[in-house]
C-alpha positions as CSV (number, residue, x, y, z in Angstrom):
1,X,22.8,5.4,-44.1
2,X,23.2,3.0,-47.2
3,X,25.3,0.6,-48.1
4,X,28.2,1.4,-50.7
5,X,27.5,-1.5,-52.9
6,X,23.7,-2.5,-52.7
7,X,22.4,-6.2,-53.9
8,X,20.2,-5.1,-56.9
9,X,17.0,-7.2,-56.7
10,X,14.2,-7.1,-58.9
11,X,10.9,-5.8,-57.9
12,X,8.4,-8.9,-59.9
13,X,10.8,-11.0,-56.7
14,X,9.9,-8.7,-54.3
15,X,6.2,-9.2,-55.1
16,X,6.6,-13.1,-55.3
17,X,8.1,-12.6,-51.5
18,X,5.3,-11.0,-50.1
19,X,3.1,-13.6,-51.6
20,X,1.5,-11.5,-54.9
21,X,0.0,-12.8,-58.0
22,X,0.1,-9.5,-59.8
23,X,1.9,-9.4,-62.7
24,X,4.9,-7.3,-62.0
25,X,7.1,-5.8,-64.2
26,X,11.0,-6.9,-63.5
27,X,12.5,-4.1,-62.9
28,X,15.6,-3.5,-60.9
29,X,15.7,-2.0,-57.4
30,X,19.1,-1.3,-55.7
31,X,17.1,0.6,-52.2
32,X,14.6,1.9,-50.2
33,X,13.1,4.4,-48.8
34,X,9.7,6.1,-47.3
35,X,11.2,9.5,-47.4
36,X,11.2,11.2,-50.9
37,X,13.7,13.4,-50.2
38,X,16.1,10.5,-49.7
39,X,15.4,8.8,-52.6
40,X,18.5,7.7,-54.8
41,X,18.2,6.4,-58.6
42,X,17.5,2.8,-58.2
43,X,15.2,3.0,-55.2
44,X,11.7,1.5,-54.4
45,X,9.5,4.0,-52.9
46,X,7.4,3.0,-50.0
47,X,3.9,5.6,-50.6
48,X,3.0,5.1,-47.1
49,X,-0.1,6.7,-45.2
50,X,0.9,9.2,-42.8
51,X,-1.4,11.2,-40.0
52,X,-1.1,14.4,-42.3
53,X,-0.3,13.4,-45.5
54,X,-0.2,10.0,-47.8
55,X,3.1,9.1,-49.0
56,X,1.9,8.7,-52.6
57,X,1.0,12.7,-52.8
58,X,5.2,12.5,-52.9
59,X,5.4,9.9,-55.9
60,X,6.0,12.6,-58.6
61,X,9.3,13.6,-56.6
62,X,10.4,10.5,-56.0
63,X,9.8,9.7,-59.6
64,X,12.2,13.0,-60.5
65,X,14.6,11.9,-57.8
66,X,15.3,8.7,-59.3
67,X,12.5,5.9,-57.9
68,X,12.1,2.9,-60.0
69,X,8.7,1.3,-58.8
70,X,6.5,2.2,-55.6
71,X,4.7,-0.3,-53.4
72,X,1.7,1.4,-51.6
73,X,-2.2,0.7,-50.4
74,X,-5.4,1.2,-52.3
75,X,-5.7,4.7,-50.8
76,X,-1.9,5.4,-52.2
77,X,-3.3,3.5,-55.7
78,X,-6.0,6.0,-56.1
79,X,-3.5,9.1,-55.4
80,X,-0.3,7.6,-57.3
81,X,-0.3,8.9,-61.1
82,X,0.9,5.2,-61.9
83,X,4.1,7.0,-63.3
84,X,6.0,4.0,-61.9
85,X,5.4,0.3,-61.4
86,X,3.0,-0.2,-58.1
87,X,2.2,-3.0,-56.0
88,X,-0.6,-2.4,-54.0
89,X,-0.7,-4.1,-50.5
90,X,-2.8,-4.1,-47.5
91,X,-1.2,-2.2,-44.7
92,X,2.4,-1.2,-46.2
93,X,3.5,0.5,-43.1
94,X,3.5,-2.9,-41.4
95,X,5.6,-4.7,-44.3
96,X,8.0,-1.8,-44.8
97,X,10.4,-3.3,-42.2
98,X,10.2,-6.9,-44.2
99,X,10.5,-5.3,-47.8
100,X,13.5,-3.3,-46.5
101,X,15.1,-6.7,-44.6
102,X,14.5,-8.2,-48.0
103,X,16.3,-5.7,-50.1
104,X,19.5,-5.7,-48.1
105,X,19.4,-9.4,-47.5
106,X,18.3,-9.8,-44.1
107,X,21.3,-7.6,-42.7
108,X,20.6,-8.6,-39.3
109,X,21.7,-12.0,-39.9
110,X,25.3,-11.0,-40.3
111,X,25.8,-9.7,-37.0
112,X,25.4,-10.1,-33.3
113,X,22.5,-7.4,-32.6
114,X,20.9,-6.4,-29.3
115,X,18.0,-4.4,-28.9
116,X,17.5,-2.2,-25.8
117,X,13.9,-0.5,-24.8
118,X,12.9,1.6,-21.4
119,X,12.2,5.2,-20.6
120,X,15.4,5.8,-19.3
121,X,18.9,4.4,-20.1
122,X,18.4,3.2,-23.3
123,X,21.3,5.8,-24.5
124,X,23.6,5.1,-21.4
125,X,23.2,1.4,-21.7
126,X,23.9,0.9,-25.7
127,X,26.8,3.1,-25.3
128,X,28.4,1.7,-22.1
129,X,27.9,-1.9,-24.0
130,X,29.4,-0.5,-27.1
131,X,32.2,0.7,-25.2
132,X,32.7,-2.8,-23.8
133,X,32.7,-4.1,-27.1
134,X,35.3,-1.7,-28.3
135,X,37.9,-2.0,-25.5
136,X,37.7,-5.9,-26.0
137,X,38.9,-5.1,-29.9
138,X,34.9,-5.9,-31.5
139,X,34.1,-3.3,-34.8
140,X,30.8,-2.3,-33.9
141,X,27.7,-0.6,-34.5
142,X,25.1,1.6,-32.2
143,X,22.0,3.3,-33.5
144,X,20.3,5.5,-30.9
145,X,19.1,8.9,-29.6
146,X,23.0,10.3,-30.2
147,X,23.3,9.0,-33.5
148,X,24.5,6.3,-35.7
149,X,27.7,4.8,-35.3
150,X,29.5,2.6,-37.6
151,X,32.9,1.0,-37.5
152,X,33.7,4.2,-35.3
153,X,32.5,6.9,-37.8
154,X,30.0,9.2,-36.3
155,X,26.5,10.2,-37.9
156,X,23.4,12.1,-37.1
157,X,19.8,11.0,-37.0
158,X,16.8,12.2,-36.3
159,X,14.9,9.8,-34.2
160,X,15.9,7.1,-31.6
161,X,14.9,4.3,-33.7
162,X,14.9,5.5,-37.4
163,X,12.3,4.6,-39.6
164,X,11.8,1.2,-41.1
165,X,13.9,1.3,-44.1
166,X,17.0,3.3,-42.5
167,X,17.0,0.4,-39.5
168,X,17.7,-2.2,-42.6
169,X,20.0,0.0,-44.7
170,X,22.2,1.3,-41.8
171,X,22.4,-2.5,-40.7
172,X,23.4,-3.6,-44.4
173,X,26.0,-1.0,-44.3
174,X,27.3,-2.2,-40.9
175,X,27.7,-5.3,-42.5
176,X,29.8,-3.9,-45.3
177,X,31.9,-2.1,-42.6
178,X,32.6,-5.7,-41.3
179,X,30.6,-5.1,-37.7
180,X,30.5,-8.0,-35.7
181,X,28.1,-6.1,-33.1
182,X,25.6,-4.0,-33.1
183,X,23.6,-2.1,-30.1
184,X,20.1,0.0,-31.0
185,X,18.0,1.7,-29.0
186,X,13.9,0.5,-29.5
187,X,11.6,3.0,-28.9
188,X,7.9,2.6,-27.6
189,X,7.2,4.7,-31.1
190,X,9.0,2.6,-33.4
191,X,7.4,-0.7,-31.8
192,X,4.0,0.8,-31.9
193,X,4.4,1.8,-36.0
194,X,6.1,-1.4,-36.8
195,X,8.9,0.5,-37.4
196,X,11.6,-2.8,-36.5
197,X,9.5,-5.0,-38.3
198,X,12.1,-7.5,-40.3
199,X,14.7,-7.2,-37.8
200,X,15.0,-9.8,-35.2
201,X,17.7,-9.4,-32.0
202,X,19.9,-12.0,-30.5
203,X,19.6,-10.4,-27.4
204,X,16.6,-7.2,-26.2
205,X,17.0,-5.4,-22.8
206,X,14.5,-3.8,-20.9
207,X,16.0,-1.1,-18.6
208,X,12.5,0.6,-16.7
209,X,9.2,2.2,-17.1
210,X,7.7,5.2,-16.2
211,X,5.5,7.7,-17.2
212,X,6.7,9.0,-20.3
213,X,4.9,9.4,-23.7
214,X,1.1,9.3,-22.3
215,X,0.1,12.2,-25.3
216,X,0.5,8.9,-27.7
217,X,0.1,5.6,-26.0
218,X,-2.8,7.4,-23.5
219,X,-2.5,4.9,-20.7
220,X,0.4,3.3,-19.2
221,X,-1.0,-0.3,-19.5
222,X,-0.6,1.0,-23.6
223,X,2.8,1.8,-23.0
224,X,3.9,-1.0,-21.6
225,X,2.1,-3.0,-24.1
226,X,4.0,-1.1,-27.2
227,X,7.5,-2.2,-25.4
228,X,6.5,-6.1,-24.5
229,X,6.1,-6.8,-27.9
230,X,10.1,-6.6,-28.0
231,X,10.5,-9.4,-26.0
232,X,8.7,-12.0,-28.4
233,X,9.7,-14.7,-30.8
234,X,9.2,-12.4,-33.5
235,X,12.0,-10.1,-32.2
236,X,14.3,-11.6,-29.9
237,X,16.1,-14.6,-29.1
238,X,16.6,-13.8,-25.1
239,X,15.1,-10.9,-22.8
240,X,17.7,-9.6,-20.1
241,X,15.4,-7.6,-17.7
242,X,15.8,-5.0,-14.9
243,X,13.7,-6.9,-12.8
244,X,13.7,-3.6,-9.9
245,X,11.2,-2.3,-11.7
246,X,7.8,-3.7,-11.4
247,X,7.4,-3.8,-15.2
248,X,10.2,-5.8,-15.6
249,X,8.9,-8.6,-13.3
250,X,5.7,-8.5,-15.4
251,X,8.1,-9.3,-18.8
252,X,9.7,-12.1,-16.7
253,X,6.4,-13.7,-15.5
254,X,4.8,-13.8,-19.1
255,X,7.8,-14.7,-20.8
256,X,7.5,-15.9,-24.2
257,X,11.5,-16.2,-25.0
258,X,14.1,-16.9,-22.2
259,X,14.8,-14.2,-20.0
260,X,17.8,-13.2,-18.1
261,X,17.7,-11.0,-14.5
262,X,19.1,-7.9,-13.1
263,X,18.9,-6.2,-9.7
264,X,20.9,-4.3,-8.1
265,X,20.1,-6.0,-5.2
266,X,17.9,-9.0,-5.5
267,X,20.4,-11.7,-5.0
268,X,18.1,-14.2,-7.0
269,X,18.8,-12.0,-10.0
270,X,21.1,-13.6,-12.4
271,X,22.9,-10.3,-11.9
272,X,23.5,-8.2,-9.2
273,X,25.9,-6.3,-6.7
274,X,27.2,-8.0,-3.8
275,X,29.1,-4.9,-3.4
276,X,28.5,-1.1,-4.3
277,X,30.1,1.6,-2.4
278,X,30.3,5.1,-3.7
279,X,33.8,6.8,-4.0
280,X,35.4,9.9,-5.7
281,X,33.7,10.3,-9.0
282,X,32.0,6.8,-9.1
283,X,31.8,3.6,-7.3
284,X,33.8,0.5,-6.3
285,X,31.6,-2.5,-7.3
286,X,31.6,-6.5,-7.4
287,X,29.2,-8.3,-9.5
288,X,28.0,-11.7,-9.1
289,X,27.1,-13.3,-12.7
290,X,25.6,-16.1,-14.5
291,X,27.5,-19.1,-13.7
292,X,29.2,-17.5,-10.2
293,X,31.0,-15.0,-12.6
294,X,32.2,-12.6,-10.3
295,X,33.5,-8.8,-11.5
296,X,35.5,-6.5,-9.4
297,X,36.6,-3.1,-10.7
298,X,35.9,0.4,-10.5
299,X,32.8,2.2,-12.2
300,X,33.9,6.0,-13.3
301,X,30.1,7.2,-13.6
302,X,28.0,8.7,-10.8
303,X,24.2,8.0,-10.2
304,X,23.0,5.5,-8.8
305,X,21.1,5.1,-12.1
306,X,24.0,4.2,-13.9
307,X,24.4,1.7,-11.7
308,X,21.7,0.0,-13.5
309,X,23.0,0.8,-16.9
310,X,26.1,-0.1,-16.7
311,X,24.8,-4.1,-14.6
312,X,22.7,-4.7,-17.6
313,X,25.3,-3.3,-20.1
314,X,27.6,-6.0,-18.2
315,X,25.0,-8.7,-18.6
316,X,24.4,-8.5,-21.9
317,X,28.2,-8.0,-22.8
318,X,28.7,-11.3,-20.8
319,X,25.9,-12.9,-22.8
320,X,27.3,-12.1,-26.1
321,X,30.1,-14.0,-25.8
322,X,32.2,-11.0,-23.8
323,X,34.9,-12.7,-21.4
324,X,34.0,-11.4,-18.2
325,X,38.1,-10.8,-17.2
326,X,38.3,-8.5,-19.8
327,X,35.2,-6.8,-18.8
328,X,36.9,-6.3,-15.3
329,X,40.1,-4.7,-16.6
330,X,37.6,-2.2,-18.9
331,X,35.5,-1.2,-16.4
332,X,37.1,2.1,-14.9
333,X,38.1,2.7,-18.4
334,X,34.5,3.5,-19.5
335,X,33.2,7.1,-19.6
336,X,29.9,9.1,-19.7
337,X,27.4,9.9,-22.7
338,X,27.4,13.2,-24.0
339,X,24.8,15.1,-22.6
340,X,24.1,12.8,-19.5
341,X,25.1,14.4,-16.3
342,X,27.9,15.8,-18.3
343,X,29.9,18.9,-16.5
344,X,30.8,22.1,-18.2
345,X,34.6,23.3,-16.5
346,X,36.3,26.8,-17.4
347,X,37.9,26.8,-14.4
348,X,34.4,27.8,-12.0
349,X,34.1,27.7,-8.2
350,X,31.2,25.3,-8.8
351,X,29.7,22.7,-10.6
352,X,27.8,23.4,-13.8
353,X,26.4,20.1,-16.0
354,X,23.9,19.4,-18.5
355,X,21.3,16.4,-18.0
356,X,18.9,14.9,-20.8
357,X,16.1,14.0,-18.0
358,X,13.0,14.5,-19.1
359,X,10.3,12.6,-17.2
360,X,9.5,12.7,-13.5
361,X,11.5,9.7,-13.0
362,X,14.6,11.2,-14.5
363,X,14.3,14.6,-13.0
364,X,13.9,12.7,-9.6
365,X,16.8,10.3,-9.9
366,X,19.6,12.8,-11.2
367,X,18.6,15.6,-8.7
368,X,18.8,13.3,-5.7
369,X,22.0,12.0,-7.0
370,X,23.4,15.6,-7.3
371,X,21.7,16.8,-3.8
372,X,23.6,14.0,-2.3
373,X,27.1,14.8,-3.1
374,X,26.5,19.0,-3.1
375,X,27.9,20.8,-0.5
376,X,26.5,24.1,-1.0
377,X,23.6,25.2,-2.8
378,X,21.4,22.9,-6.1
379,X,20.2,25.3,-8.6
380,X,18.3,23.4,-11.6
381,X,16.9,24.3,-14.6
382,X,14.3,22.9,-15.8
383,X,11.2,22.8,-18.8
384,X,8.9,20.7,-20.6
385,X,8.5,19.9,-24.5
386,X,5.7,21.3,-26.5
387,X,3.4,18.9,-27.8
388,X,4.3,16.2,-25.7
389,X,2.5,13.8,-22.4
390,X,0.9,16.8,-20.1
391,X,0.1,15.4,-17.9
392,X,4.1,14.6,-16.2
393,X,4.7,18.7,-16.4
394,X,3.4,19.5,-12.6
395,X,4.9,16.3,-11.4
396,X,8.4,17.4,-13.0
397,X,7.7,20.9,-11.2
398,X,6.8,19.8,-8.1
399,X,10.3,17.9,-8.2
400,X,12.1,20.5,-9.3
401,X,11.3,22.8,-6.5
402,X,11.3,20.0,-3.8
403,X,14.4,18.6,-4.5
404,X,16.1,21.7,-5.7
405,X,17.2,24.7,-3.2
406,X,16.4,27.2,-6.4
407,X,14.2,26.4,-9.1
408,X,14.4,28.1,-12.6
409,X,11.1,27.1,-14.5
410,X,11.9,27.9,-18.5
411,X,11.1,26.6,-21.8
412,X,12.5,23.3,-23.4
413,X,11.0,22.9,-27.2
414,X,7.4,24.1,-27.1
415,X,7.3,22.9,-30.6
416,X,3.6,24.7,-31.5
417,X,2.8,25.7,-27.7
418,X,2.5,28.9,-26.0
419,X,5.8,28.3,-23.9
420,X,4.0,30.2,-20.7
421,X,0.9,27.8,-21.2
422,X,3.7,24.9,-20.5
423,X,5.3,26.9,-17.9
424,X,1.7,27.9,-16.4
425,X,0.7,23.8,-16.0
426,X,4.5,22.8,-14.7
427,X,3.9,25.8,-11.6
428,X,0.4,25.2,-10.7
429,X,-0.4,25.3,-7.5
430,X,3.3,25.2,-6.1
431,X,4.8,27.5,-3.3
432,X,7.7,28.9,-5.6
433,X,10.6,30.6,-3.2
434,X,12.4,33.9,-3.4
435,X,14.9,32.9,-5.7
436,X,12.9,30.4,-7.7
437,X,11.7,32.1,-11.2
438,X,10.1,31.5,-14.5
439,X,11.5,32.8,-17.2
440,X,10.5,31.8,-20.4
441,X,13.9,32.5,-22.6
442,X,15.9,29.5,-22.1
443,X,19.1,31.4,-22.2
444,X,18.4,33.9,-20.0
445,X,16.9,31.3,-17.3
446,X,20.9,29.9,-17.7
447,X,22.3,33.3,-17.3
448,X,20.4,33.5,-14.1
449,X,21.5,30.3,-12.6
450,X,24.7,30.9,-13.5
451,X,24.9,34.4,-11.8
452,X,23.1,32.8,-8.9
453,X,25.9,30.4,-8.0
454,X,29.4,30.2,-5.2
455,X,31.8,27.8,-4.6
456,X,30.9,24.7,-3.9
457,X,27.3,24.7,-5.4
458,X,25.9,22.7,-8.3
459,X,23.9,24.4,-11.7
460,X,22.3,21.3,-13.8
461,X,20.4,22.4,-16.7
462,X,17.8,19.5,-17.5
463,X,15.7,18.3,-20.5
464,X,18.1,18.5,-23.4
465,X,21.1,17.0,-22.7
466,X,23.1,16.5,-26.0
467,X,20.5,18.1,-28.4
468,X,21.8,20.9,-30.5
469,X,18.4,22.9,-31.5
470,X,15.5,24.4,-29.8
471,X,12.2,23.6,-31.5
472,X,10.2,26.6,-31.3
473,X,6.5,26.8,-33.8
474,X,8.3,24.0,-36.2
475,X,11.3,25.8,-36.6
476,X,14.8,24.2,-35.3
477,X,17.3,27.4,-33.8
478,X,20.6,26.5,-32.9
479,X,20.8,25.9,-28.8
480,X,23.2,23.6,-26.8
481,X,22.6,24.0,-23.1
482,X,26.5,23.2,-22.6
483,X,27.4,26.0,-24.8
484,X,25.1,28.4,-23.2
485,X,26.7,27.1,-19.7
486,X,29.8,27.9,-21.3
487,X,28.8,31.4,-22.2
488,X,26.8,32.5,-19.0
489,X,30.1,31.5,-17.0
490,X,32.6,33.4,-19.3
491,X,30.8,36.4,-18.8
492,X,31.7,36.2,-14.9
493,X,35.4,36.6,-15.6
């Protein structure tokens, strides 16, 4: 996303700014970008190295698509063609995020931003805050694993955190759409690759940690390490932490900004419930505050995991300046992300719904919280991406058929994996039941729950949640789990 009306700068500034003496030619940028095939006339190109290819092997099409001048490394220099003004630095990739904040005029600095990082509820918390923000009559701003949203127009995107370049641009453009606040989901990736480098939040959140994302970080001690470097000076202002988790008390013990508490029952959190009590499609809830601030109200979501999400959404609505009476008379007014426990209804004896879990964790937590209000039968489907950590697939299978009464093993995106190699490692050594299967087409595994089910049971399809495609040997087919739902229980009537 770019601004409408960009600041033209001039790229001999540029080079004075990151502290070159090379004598650079003056020439006008208007953008940014890393991606050559988003390149508008007017743009710098940023040749970066990638783990397949170098970024300056794609000068000569950013030259044709409009690019004015390329900054790069001395790898990039001995590729590029020099059909362009280039600035050589050392390590680019770690600059992009400050030669893109730099273009668009530090866009951060126009707005009230807060950063939110965790394996799970990232996407529930940005949105519930968002939400928050809306109802009280804020324009805002959310950038996150659904999309971009500006000013209440909708856009897609292909990564939680976009790379370095888009953060800065979409932010610019927020300003330009007049937002006042702005939520973004920060993922262990994008902190790892310096991809929010140049962008600095008033407030970051920290919702949990578990194993997730072990194929790139290796270890968890590396995980954790990729998403504590949020919760610096360099990035943040103020930390508000889940401090449940035990990760979270370890970001409130070495804290290197001031940090803000949630629990949801640690009464020596500066957040937590004092009183929680599950009722028809959600929860009645009081929340004592910061300051004695107390919040009564009624919570529409289900899970005890969005009771998290929606305490720290809370929080950090309250520490943006939020008036905590309007938060009260919002509160049952707030509805569920797409894609996150999110029920498919033609009129069916029983409950069908989609989930995005994806790690043990997640699996766990939404099948417990759907075994606990079913009345007759749980029947889950349930796979693992290609290409991704390994070593959580038996772990997620050994869930699936312990907390399910019928298991359905099938594939999610194998990406370039056999998908009965996936399937093969989730099943090992488990005691699968009569009804339990694996069936590698997605859609038929669907079909089969859906033929399985009576009144009163529950089908959840997990992994995918919201996403529209199935990644199968790099290719991208059109597949939504809710629409398949749809389908299997359309052919019943």
């Amino acid at each position: 996303m770019r601004p409408l009306e960009p600041q033209v700068k001039t790229f001999s500034a540029l080079a004075r700014f990151l502290g070159s003496q090379d004598m650079i030619a003056n020439t006008p940028i208007s953008g940014v970008t890393s991606n050559s095939l988003e390149v508008n006339p007017g743009d710098l190109f940023l040749a970066l190295p990638g783990s397949r290819f170098h970024g300056a092997e794609f000068i000569d099409m950013a030259y044709l698509r409009g690019a004015v001048a390329v900054i790069t490394d001395l790898e990039g220099a001995g590729i590029n063609h020099m059909l362009l003004p280039t600035l050589v630095i050392a390590n680019p990739r770690l600059r992009a995020g400050d030669i893109s904040s730099w273009v668009y005029e530090f866009a951060f600095k126009s707005l009230f931003s807060v950063g939110v990082t965790g394996t799970n509820g990232k996407t529930t918390t940005t949105s519930l805050l968002n939400q928050l923000w809306n109802l009280e009559g804020r324009t805002t701003g959310l950038i996150g694993t659904i999309g971009i949203e500006i000013a209440g127009d909708h856009l897609p995107t292909n990564f939680t955190t976009p790379e370095a370049s888009e953060v800065q641009s979409t932010v610019a453009a927020m300003r330009e759409r007049h937002v006042s606040h702005m939520a973004m989901e920060v993922s262990s990736h994008a902190l790892h690759q310096s991809r929010i480098s140049g962008s600095h939040f008033n407030i970051s959140a920290f919702t949990n940690l578990t194993q997730d994302h072990l194929d790139y970080h290796e270890t968890m001690a590396n995980y954790f390490a990729a998403k504590s470097k949020l919760f610096t000076n360099e990035y943040s202002d103020k930390g508000v932490i889940n401090i449940d988790d035990p990760y979270g008390l370890q970001l409130v013990e070495n804290a290197e900004i001031p940090m803000v508490t949630t629990s949801r029952s640690n009464r020596s959190s500066n957040w937590h419930f004092i009183e929680c009590e599950p009722i028809l499609h959600g929860y009645q809830i009081a929340i004592r505050g910061v300051g004695g601030v107390l919040i009564e109200s009624r919570l529409p979501l289900v899970g005890d995991h969005n009771l998290d999400n929606a305490l720290m959404a809370i929080a950090i609505a309250v520490e943006s300046g939020s008036d905590p009476i309007s938060i009260q008379s919002n509160l049952s007014k707030l509805v569920g992300v797409p894609g996150r426990l999110e029920s498919v209804n033609l009129g069916q004896t029983f409950q069908a719904i989609v989930d995005f879990a994806h790690t043990p964790d997640a699996v766990i937590r939404t099948l417990n919280t759907l075994k606990s209000t079913t009345k007759g039968r749980l029947i889950a489907v349930l796979g693992c991406g290609g290409d991704r950590d390994k070593a959580k697939r038996p772990i997620m299978g050994q869930a699936l058929v312990e907390l399910s009464d019928v298991a359905i093993f099938t594939s999610d995106n194998p990406r370039t994996e056999v998908p009965g190699e996936i399937l093969s490692q989730m099943t090992q050594g488990l005691n699968l039941r009569p009804d339990d299967i694996v069936e590698e087409d997605r859609r038929k595994a669907i079909s089969y729950a859906i033929s399985l089910a009576s009144a009163d049971d529950v089908v959840v399809v997990l992994g995918k949640g919201h996403e529209q495609g199935q990644e199968i040997e790099g290719v991208k087919y059109p597949f939504d789990d809710r629409k398949e739902l749809a389908l299997a229980i359309e052919k019943l009537k």
